[in-house]
C-alpha positions as CSV (number, residue, x, y, z in Angstrom):
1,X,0.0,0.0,0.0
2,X,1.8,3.2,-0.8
3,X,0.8,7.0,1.4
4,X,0.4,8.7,-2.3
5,X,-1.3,6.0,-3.9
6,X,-4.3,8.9,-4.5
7,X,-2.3,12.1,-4.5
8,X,-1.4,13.2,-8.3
9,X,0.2,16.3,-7.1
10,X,1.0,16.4,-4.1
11,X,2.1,20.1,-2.9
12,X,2.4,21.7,0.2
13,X,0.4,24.3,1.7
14,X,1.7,27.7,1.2
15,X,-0.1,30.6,2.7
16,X,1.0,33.1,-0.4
17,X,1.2,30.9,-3.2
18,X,-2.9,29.4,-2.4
19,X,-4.1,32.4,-0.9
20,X,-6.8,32.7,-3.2
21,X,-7.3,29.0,-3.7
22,X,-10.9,27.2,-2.8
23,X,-12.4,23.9,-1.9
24,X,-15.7,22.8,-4.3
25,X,-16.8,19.8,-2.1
26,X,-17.5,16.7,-4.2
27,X,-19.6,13.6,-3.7
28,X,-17.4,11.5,-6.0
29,X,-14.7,9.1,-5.2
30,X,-13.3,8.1,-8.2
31,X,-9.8,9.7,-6.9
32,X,-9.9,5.8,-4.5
33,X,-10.9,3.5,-7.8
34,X,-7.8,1.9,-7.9
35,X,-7.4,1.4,-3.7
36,X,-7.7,-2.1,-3.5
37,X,-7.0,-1.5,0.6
38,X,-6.2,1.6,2.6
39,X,-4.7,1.9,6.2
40,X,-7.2,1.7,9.0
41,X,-6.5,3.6,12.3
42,X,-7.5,1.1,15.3
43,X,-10.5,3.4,16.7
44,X,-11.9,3.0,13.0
45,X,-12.1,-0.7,13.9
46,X,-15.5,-0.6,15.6
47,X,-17.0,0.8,12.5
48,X,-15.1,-1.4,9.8
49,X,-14.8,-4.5,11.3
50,X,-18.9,-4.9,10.4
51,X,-18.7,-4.6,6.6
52,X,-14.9,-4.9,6.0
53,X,-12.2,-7.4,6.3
54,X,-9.5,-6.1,8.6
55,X,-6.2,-7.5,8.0
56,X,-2.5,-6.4,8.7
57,X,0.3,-5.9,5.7
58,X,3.9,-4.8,5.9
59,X,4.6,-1.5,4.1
60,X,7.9,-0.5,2.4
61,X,9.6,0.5,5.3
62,X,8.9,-2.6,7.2
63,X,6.6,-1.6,9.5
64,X,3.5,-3.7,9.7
65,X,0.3,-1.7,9.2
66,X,-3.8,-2.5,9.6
67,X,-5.4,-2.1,6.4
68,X,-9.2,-2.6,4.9
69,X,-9.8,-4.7,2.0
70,X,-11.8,-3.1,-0.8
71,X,-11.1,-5.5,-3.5
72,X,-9.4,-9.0,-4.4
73,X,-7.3,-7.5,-7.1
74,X,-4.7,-5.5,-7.8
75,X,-5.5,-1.4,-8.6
76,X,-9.7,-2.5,-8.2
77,X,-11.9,-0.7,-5.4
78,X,-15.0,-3.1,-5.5
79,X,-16.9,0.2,-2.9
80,X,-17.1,2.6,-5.8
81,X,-19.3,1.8,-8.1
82,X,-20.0,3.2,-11.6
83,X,-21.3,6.9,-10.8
84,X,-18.0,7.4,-8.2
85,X,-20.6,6.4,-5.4
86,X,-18.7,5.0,-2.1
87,X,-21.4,1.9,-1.3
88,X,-20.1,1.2,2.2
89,X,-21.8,2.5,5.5
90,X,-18.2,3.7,7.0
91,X,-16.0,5.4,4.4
92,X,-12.2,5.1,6.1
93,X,-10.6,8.2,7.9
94,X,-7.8,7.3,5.0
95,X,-10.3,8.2,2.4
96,X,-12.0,10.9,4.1
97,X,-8.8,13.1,4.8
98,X,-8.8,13.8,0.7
99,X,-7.5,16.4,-1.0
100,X,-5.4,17.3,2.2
101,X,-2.8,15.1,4.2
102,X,0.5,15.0,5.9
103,X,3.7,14.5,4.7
104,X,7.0,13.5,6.3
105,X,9.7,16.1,4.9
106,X,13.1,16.4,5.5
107,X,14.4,16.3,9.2
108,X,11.3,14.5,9.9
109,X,9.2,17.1,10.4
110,X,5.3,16.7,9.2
111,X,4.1,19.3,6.2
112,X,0.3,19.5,5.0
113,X,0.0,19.0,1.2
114,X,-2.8,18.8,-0.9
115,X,-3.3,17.1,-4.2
116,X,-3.3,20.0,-7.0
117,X,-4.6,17.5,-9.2
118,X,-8.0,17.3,-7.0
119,X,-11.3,18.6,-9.3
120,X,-12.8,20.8,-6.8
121,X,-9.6,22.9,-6.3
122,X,-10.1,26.4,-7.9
123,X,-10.3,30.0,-7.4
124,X,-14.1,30.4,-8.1
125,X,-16.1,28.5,-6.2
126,X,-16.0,26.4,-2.7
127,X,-14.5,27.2,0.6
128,X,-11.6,29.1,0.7
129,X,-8.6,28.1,2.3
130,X,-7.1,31.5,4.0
131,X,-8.9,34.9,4.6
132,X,-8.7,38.3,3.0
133,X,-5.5,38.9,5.9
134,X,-4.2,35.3,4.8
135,X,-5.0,33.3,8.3
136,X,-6.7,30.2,8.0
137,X,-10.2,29.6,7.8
138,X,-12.5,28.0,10.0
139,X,-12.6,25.6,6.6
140,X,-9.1,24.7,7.0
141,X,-8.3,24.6,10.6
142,X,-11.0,22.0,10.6
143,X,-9.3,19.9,8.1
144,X,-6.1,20.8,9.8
145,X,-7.5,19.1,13.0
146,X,-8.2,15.9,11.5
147,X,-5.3,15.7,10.0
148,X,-3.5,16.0,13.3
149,X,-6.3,13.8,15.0
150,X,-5.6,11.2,12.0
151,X,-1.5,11.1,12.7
152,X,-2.0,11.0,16.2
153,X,-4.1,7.8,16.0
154,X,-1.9,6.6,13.3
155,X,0.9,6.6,16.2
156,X,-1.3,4.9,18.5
157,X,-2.1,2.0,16.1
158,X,1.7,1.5,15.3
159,X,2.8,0.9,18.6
160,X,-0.4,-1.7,18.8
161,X,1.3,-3.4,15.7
162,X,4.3,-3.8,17.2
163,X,3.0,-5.0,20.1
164,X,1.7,-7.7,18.3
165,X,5.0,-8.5,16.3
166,X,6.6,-8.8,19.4
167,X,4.5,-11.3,21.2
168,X,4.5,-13.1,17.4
169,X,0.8,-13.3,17.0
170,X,1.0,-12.3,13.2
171,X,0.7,-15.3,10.8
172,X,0.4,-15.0,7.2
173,X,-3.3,-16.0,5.8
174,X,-3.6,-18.2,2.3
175,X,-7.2,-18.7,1.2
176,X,-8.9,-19.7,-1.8
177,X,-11.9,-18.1,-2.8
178,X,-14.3,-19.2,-5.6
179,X,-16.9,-17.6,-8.0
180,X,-20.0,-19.6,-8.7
181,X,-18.5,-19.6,-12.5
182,X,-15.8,-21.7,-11.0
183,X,-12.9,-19.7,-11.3
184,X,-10.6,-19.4,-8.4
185,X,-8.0,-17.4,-7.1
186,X,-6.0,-17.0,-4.0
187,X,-5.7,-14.2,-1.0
188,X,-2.2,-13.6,-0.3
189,X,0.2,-11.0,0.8
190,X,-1.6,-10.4,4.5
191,X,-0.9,-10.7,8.1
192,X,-3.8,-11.7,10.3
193,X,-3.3,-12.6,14.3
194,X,-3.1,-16.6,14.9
195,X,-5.8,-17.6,17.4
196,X,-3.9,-20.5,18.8
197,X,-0.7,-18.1,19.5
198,X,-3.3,-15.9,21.0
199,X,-4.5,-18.5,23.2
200,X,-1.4,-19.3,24.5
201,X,0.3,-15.5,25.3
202,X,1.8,-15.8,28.4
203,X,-0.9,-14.5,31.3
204,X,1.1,-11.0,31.5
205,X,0.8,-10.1,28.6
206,X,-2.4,-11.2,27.8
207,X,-3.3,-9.0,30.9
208,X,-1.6,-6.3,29.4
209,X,-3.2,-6.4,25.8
210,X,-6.7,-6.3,27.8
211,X,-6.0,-4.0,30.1
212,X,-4.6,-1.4,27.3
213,X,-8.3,-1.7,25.1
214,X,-5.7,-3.7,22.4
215,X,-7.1,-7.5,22.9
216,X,-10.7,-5.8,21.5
217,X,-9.1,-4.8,18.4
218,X,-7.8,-8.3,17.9
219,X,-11.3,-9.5,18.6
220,X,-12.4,-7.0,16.1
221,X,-10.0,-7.5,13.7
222,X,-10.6,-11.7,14.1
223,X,-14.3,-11.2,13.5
224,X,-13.9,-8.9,10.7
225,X,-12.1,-11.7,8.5
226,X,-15.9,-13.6,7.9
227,X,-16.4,-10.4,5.8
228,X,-14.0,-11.5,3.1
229,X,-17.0,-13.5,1.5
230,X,-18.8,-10.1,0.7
231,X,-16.1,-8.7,-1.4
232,X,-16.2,-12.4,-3.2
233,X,-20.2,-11.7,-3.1
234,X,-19.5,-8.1,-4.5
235,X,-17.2,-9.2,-7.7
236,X,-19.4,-11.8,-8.5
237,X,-22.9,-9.1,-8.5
238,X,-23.7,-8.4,-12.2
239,X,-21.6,-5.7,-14.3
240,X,-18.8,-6.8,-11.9
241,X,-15.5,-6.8,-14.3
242,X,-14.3,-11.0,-14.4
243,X,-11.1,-11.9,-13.5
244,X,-8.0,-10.8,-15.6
245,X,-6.6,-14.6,-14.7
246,X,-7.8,-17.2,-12.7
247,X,-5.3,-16.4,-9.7
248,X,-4.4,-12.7,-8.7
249,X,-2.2,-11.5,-5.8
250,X,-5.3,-9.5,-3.8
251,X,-3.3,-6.7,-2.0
252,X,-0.3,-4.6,-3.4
């Protein structure tokens, strides 16, 4: 999964050079057609974990990450249908953050950039981003505060990910799925927590995942996995694209 994977143009935010720049909001999400998964923060598990399957990847830095399924193919987003329309109840904090998000610049210090390539960014029409003595609108410090929200739950959920590296819950998952057409293909690439490690965690730190709120994101996550069938259920609905080949690595 890369950070960018929506972000065209990624820019930062500069009070002089967007001064007169404006936010049209849109209904569409055809910017996440191609997000076969996208991180999930662990308070967003409550909320996902009853239409999504939660499951765990490593990124490109190593670091192993919670991410949503949205589809069992590379570059395919089986939640946006034809008219850009996200179908799902919950709609990810990922997702939401859109045009705007933080990036990781030099010294590793945290900028806010926005994609420049984003539809509704103009200087007609929309909300604007700084006032007439270039502070920030009420507009942006909102967006400002999720974003900062966003990261710090992002921190939160890393240090949960490690926890459970440490204590070597993490197992990789192969599964078959199959269409009623009887093509087949596999689910591969992702991390879910083994129950029978679970079972057997030392009592300490079994205390310790319970008492931290942690061993009900397991649950969570654990429970979510039944909801692998829907995205099967989804790409076999009619005007569903078939497959490109029988078997398909799911998650990039």
């Amino acid at each position: 999964m890369s950070e960018p994977m929506y972000y065209e143009k990624p820019v930062l935010l500069d009070r002089t050079k967007h001064r007169k720049r404006k936010v049209k909001p849109s209904t569409s999400f055809a910017f996440a057609r191609r997000a076969n998964s996208v991180y999930l923060a662990g308070v967003e598990f409550g909320e996902a974990c009853k239409e999504y399957a939660v499951v765990f990847t490593r990124g490109a830095n190593g670091k192993v990450l919670p991410v949503v399924m949205l589809g069992l193919r590379a570059r395919e987003n089986l939640f946006v249908d034809a008219q850009n329309r996200w179908t799902g109840r919950y709609i990810p904090a990922f997702v939401r953050r859109y045009p705007f998000v933080l990036a990781e610049l030099p010294g590793q210090s945290l900028g806010v950039c926005m994609d420049e390539a984003y539809a509704g960014l103009n200087d007609e029409e929309g909300e604007p981003l700084f006032d007439d003595a270039g502070k920030d609108t009420p507009f942006l410090r909102n967006a400002l505060d999720f974003l900062t929200q966003y990261q710090r739950e992002y921190l939160r959920t890393e240090a949960f990910c490690q926890k459970l590296e440490q204590a070597g819950l993490l197992t990789e998952m192969n599964a078959r799925a199959d269409l009623v057409d009887g093509r087949s293909f596999t689910v591969g690439s992702v991390l879910v927590v083994d129950e029978k490690k679970l079972l057997a965690l030392p009592d300490a730190t079994a205390l310790g995942l319970f008492r931290s709120g942690e061993l009900h994101l397991v649950s969570m996550h654990l429970l979510s996995l039944s909801n692998m069938q829907r995205l099967v259920d989804r790409l076999a609905e009619p005007g569903a694209k078939g497959l490109a080949a029988d078997q398909a690595a799911l998650l990039e």
